[in-house]
SELUMGU-543542 format. One record per residue: residue in one letter; x, y, z of N, C-alpha, C, O in turn. Coordinates in nm, 2 decimals. Layout:
# residues N
a	X	Y	Z	X	Y	Z	X	Y	Z	X	Y	Z .
...
This chain:
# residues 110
x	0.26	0.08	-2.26	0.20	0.20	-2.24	0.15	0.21	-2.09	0.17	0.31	-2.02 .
x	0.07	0.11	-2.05	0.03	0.11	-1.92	0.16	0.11	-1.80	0.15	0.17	-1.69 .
x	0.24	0.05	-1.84	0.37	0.10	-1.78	0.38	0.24	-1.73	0.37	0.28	-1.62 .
x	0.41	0.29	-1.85	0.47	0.42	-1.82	0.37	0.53	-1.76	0.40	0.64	-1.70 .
x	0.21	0.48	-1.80	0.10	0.59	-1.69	0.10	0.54	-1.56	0.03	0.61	-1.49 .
x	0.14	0.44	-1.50	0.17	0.41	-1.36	0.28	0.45	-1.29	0.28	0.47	-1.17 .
x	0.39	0.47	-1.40	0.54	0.52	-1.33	0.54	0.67	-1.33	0.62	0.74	-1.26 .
x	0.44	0.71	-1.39	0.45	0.88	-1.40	0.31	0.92	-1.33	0.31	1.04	-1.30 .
x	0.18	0.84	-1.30	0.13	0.83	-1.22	0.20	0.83	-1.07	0.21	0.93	-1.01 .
x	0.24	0.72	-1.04	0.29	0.69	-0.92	0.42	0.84	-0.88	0.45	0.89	-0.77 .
x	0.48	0.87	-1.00	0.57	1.02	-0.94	0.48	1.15	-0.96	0.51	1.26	-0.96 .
x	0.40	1.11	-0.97	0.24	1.27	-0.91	0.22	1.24	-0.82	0.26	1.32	-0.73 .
x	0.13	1.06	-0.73	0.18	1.07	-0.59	0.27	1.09	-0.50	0.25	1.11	-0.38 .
x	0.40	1.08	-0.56	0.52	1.12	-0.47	0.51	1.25	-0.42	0.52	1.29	-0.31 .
x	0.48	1.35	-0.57	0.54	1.49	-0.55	0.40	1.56	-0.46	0.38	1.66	-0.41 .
x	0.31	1.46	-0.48	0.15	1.55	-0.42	0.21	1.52	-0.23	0.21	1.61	-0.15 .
x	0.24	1.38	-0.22	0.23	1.36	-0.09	0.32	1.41	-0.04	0.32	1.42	0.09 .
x	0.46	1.46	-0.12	0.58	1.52	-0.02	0.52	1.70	-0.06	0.56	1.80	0.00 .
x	0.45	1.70	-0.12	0.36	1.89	-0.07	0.29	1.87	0.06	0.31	1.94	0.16 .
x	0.22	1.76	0.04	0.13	1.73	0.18	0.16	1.74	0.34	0.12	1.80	0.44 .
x	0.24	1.67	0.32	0.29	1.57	0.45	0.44	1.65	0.49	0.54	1.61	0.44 .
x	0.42	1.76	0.59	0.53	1.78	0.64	0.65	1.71	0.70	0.64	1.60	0.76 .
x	0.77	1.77	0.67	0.88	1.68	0.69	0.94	1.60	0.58	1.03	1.52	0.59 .
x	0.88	1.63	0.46	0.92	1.55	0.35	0.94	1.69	0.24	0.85	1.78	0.22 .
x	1.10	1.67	0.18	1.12	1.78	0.08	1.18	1.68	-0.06	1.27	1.59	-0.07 .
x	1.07	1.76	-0.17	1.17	1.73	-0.27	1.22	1.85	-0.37	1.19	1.97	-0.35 .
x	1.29	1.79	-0.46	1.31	1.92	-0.55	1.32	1.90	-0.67	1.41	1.93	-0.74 .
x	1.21	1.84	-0.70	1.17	1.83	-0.87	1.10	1.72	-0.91	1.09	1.61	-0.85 .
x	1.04	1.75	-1.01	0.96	1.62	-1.06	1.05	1.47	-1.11	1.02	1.35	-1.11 .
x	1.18	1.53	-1.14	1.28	1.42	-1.19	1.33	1.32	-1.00	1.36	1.20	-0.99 .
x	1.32	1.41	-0.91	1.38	1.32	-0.83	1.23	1.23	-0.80	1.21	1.11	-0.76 .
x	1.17	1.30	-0.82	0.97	1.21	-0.81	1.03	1.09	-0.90	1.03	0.99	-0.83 .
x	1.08	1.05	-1.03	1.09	0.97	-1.07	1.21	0.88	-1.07	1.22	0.76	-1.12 .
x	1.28	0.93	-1.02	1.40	0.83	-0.97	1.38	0.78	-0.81	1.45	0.69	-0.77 .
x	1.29	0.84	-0.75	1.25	0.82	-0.62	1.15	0.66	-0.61	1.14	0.57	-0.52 .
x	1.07	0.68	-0.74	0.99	0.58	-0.75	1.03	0.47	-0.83	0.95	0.38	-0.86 .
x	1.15	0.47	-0.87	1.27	0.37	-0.97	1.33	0.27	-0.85	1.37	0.16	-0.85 .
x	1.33	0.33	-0.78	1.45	0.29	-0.65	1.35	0.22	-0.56	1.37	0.10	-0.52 .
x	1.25	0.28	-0.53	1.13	0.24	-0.43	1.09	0.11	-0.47	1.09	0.00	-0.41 .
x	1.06	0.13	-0.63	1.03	0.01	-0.71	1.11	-0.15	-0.75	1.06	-0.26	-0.78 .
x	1.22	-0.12	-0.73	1.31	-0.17	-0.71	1.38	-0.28	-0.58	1.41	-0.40	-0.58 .
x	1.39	-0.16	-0.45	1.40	-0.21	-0.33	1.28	-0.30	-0.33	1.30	-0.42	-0.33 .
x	1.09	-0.22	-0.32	1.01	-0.36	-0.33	1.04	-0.47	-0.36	1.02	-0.56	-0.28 .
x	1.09	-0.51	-0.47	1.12	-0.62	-0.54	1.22	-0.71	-0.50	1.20	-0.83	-0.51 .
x	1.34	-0.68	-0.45	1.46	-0.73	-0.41	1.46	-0.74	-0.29	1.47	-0.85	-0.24 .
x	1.44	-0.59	-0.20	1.45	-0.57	-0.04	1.35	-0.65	0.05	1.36	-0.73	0.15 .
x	1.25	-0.59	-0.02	1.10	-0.61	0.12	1.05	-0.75	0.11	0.99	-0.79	0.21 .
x	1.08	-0.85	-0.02	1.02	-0.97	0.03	1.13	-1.06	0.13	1.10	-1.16	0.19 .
x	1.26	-0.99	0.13	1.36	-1.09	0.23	1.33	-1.03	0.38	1.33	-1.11	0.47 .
x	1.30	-0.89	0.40	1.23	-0.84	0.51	1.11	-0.92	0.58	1.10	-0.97	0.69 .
x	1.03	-0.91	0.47	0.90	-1.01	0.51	0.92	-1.15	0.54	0.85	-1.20	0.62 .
x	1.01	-1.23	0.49	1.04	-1.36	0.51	1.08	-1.34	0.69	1.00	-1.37	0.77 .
x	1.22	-1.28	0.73	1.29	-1.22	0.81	1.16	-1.23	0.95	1.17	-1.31	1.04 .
x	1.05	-1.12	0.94	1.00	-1.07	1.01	0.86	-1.16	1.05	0.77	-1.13	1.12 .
x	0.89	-1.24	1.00	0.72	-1.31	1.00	0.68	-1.36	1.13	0.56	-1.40	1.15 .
x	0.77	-1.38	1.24	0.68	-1.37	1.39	0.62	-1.29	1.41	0.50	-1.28	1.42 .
x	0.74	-1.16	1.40	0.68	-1.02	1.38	0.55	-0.96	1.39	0.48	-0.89	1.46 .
x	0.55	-1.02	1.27	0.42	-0.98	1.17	0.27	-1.07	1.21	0.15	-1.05	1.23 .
x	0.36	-1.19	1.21	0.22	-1.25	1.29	0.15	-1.21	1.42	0.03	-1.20	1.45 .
x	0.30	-1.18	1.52	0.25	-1.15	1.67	0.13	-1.03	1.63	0.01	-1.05	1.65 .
x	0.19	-0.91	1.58	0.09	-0.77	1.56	0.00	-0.82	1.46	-0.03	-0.71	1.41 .
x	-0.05	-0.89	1.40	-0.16	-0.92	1.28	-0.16	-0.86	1.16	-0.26	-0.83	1.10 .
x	0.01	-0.87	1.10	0.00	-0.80	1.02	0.05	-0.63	0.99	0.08	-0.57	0.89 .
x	0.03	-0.60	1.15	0.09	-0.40	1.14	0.21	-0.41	1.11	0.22	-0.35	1.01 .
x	0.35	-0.48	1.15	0.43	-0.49	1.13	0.49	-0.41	1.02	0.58	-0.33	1.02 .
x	0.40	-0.50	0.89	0.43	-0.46	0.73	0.42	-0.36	0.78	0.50	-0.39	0.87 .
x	0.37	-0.24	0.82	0.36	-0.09	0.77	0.54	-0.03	0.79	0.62	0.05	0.73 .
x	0.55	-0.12	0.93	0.71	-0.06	0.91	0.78	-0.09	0.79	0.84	-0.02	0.71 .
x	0.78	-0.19	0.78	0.84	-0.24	0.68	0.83	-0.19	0.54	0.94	-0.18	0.49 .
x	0.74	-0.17	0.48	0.71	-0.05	0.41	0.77	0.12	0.44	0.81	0.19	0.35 .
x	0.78	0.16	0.58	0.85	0.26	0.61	1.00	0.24	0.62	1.06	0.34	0.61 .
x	1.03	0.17	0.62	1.17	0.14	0.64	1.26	0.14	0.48	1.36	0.21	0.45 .
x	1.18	0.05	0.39	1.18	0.06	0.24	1.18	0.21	0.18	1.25	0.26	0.09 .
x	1.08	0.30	0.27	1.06	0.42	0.18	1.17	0.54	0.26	1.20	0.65	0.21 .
x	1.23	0.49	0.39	1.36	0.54	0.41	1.49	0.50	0.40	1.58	0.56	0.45 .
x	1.50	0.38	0.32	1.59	0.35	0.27	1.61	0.41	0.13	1.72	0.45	0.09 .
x	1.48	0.42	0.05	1.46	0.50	-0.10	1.53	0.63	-0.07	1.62	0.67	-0.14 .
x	1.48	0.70	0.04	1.48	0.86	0.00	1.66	0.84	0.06	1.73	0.90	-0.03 .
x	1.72	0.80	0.14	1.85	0.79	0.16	1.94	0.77	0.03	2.05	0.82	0.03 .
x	1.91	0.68	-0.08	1.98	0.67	-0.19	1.94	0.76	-0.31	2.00	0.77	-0.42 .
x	1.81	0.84	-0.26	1.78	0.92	-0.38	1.83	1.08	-0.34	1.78	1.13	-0.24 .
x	1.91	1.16	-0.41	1.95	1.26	-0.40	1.80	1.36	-0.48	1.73	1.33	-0.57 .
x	1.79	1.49	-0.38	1.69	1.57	-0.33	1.61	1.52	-0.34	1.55	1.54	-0.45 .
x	1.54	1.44	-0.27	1.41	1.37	-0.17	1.47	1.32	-0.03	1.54	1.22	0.00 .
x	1.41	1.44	0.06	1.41	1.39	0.20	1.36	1.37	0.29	1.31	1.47	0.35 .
x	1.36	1.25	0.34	1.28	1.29	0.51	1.31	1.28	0.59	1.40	1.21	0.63 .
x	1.24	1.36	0.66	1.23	1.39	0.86	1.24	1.31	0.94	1.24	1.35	1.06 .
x	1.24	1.20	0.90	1.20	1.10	1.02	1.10	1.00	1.00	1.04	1.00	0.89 .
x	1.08	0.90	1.11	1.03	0.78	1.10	0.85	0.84	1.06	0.80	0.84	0.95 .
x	0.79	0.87	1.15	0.66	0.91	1.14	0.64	1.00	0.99	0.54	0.96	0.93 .
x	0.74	1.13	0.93	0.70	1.13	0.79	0.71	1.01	0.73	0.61	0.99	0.66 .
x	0.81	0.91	0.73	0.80	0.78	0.60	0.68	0.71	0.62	0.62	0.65	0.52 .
x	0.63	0.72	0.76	0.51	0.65	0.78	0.42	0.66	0.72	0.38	0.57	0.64 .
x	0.35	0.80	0.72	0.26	0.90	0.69	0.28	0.86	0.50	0.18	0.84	0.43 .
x	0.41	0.86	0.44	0.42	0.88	0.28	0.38	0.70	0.25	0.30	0.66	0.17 .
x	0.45	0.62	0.35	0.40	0.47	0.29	0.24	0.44	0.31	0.17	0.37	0.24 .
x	0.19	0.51	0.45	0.06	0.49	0.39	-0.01	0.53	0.31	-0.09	0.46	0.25 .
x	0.01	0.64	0.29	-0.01	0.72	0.15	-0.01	0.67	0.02	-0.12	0.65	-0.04 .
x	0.11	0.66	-0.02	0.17	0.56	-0.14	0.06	0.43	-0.12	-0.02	0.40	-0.21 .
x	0.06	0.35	0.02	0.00	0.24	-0.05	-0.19	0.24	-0.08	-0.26	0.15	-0.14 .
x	-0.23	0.33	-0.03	-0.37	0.40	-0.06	-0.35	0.42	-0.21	-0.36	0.34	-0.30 .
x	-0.32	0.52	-0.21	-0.26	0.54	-0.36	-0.25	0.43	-0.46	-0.31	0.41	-0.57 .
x	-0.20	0.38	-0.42	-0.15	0.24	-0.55	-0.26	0.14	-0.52	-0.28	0.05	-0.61 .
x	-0.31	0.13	-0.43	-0.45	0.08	-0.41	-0.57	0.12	-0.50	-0.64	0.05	-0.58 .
x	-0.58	0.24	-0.47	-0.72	0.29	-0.57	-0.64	0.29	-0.65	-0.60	0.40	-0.62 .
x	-0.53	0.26	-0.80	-0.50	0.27	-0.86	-0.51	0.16	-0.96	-0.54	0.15	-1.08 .
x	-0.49	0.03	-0.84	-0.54	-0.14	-0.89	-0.67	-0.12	-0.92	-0.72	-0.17	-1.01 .
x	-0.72	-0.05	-0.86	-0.88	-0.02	-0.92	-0.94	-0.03	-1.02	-1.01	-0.12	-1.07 .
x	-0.90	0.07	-1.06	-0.92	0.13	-1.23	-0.85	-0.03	-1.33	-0.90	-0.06	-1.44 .
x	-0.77	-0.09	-1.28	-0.75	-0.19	-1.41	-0.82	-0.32	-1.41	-0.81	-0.40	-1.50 .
């Protein structure tokens, strides 16, 4: 159960932050949830071989690095998810910080 108020949680922040945040269109609550299927997914598979990959990177900047990396993940998402799109590097920016605010105060509550 907790599952599924996180996954349908987490596609209310999708569809709040692409109202928000110019440069980001979707077109419906269903691609909110296939958007966050995929997202969820690449995390798991993509972004820790990224992080392995990038870790001078990451150490030279202290860490900022991850935020691309995170953006990069959430423009790789919206590229395989059909109607959810973005503008460019600075909207993915803007939604992964977002997103990870979001899912932050979300660890909260449990």
């Amino acid at each position: 159960m907790r599952f599924l108020i996180r996954f349908f949680g987490s596609a209310m922040v999708v569809s709040i932050l692409a109202m928000v945040i110019p440069g980001i269109q979707i077109n419906g609550f269903i691609s909110a949830l296939i958007f966050v299927a995929v997202l969820a997914l690449l995390n798991i598979l993509v972004k820790p071989v990224l992080i392995i990959l990038t870790i001078p990177v990451t150490l030279f900047t202290f860490g900022f690095f991850l935020l691309v990396i995170n953006t990069v993940i959430v423009m790789m998402a919206s590229s395989v998810v059909p109607g959810f799109d973005i503008e460019g590097f600075f909207p993915a920016l803007l939604f992964a910080l977002g997103n990870s605010l979001m899912s932050y105060l979300f660890s909260l509550t449990e």
